[in-house]
Phi, psi and omega in degrees: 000332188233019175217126176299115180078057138255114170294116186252137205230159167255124192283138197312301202296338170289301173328293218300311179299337163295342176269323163325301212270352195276317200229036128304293206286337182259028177204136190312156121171339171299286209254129186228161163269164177312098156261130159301357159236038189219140196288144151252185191215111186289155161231122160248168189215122163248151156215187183286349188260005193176147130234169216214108213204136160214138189279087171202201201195144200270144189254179189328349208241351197075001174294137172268140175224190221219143186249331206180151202259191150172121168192176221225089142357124165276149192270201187281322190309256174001309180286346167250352161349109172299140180333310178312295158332299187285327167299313171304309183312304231260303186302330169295309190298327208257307182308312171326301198278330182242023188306298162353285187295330186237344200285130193100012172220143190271149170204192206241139186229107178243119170266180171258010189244125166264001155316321204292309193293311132348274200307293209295007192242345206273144195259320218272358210290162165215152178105203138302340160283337150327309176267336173286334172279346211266333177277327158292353153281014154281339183238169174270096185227177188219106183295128135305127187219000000 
């Protein structure tokens, strides 16, 4: 798989641990319901094929768990996106998406991108970085990079 003209093949004992690890990850003590008096907290990931983002919240001990998964194939536009661009996208694409859960709440938003904290601060934008910030200054949130 990670050397060219090696066979690689998937394996009964591979399935079985991937259907494991499938539904570990969708059950509790991992996967919670929502409380609402508790900050939640984003991840959001972009590329060129897809993003990828999950929605979650720290429980009494401070450990974080998952209210929800959540991810998106890119259409061809998308997919061309420069990184910068495409990182803008997937925090907009995902605040847009938990608007229910968080909008009217301050919450902790952690990307890989140091843009998103430039754009919220930048006075000067035009374009499409124009329009994604002017929809991220509706909420309160605190960037992680």
């Amino acid at each position: 798989m990670l050397k060219k003209d090696v066979d690689w093949t998937w394996s009964d004992e591979a399935e079985e641990t991937f259907n494991t690890l499938k539904e570990k990850l969708s059950e509790f003590p991992i996967l919670r319901r929502t409380d609402f008096n508790k900050v939640f907290i984003l991840h959001t990931d972009w590329s060129a094929l897809g993003i990828r983002t999950i929605i979650g919240q720290l429980d009494e001990e401070g450990k974080e768990y998952v209210i929800a998964y959540v991810s998106q194939s890119n259409n061809k536009v998308e997919s061309n996106y420069f990184s910068y661009e495409g990182e803008c996208f997937v925090v907009v694409w995902v605040i847009i998406h938990f608007k229910p859960y968080i909008y009217g709440t301050n919450f902790t938003l952690y990307t890989n991108h140091q843009l998103i904290k430039w754009l919220m601060t930048n006075n000067e934008l035009i374009g499409k970085l124009a329009r994604l910030a002017l929809i991220l200054r509706e909420y309160e949130f605190k960037v992680i990079h």
